[in-house]
N, C-alpha and C positions, 0 to 999 in steps of 0.2 A: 626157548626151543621146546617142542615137542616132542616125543619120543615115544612111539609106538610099542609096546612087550616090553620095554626097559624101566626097570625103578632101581636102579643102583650108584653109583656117585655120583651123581650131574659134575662134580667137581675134577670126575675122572679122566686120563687121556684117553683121546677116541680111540688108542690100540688097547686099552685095558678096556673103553667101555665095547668093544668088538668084541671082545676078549667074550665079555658077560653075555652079551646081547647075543652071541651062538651057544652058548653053555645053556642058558635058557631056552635057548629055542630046540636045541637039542632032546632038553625033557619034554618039551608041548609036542612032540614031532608033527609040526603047523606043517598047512594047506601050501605050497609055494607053486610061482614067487609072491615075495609078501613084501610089501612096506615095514621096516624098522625103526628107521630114523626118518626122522622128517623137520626141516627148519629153513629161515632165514638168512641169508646171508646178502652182503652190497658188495655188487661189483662196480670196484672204480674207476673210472674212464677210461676206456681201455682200449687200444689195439689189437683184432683179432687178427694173426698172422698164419697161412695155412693152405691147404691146394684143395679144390672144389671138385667135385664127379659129379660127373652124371645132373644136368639141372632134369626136370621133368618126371614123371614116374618112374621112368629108367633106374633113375638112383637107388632105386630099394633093390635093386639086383645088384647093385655094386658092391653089397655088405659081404658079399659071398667071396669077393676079392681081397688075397692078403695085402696087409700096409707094404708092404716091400714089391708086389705087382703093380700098386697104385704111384710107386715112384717113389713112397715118404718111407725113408730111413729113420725110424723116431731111434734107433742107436746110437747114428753119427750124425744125426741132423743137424746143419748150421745150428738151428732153434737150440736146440738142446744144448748145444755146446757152449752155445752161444755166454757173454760174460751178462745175463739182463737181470736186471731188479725185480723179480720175483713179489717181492717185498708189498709193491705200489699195484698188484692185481686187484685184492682183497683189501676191504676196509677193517678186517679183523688181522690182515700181515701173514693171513697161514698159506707157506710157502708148499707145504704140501699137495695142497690143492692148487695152488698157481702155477706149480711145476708138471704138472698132470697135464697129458694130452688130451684134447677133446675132440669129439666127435660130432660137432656143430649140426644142427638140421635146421630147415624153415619148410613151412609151405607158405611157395610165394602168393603173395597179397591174400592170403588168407582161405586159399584155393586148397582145400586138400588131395584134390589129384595134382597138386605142381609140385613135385618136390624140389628141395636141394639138400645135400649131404657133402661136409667140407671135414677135414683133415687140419687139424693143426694147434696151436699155442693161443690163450690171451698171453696178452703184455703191455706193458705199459704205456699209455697214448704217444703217439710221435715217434714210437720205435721206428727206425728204418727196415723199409722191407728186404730181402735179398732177392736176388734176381730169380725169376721161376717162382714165386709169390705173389699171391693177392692178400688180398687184405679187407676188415672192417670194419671199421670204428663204431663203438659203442658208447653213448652216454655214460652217467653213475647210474646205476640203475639195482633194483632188489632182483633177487634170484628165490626162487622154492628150492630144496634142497630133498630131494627124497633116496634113502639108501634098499635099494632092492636086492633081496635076501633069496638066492636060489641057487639051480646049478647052471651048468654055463650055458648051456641050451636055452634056459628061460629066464634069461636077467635082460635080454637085447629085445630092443622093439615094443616096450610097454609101459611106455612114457603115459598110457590113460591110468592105470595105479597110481603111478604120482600125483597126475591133474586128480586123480579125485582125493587123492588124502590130502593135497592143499587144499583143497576148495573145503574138506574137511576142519581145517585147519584157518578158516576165511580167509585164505589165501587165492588169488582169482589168478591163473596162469593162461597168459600170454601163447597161447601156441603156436604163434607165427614163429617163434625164435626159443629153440629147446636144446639141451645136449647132455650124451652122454661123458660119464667124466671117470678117465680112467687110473684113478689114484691106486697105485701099484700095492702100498699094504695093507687096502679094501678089497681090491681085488682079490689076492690072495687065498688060493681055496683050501678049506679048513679040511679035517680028517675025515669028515663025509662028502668031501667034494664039491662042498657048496660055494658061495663066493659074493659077494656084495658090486652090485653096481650105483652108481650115482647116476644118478637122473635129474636134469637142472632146466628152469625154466624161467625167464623173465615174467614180473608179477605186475600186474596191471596194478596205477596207483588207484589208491581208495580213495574215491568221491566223499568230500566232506558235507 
């Protein structure tokens, strides 16, 4: 794992290394938003379960719409509620992250005026859908992992900071298929108001 402004535990949990990684960033008072964390992680074959807006460019006007306008109750969502193995998203098992809703994007076939922007949960392959769901199966596959460090204003919509601190990282990301990831104790905005988002991206394999 790489880690942008951080040299303190590696061995730490990511709420104490949060912890560091704003306390520091606090004394630099850096440029934002910025890249902090940045890593690898494999997702395992997996079911994406979730409701789709807007395909076409349309979709980037749909951000503007709250989750509970868009129909998804991420409070009392089946999903949520639901009894699923959390466990089998991640090939490292961390449920925090597998319990996070995501915020799926693609530009289809590789078209950057096509959007799509979908709503909803991975889970584990062969999950049954419930009705008023789509769904999309995903291979094993690596992910870039980038944690972006701002206020709320500026942590949405800047998935190219990531691609380039992967590709910094020789990490080559896949931008047909990108999301943000909304894990509730990154989220969290610290005493200046700032906040961490997750930015994720499927990683094109390396040519041997």
């Amino acid at each position: 794992m790489s880690t942008s402004d951080y040299a303190g535990n590696p061995g730490a949990s990511s709420t104490l290394r949060l912890a560091e990684v704003t306390e520091k960033l606090e004394k630099k008072r850096p440029t934002l938003p910025m890249v902090v964390n940045s890593y690898k992680q494999t997702l395992n074959a997996t079911r994406f379960i979730g409701k789709r807006y807007l395909s076409g460019p349309a979709a980037w006007d749909d951000f503007d719409v709250s989750w509970d306008e868009k129909g998804f109750d991420f409070n009392n969502d089946y999903l949520a509620r639901s009894n699923i193995d959390f466990t089998k998203v991640y090939k490292d098992g961390n449920t925090q992250d597998a319990r996070s809703i995501i915020g799926l994007m693609r530009h289809v076939d590789q078209d950057l005026s096509k959007f799509e922007y979908w709503l909803g949960f991975f889970t584990p392959e062969n999950t049954p859908v419930p009705e008023g769901y789509e769904f999309i199966d995903f291979p094993e596959t690596d992910i870039g992992v980038c944690w972006i460090y701002g206020q709320e204003t500026e942590v949405f919509g800047v998935e190219h900071l990531a691609f380039a601190k992967l590709k910094e990282e020789d990490l080559e990301p896949n931008n047909e298929w990108f999301f943000e990831r909304y894990v509730s104790h990154r989220e969290s905005m610290d005493k200046n108001k700032f906040r961490i988002m997750d930015i994720c991206c499927t990683i094109k394999p390396k040519v041997e």
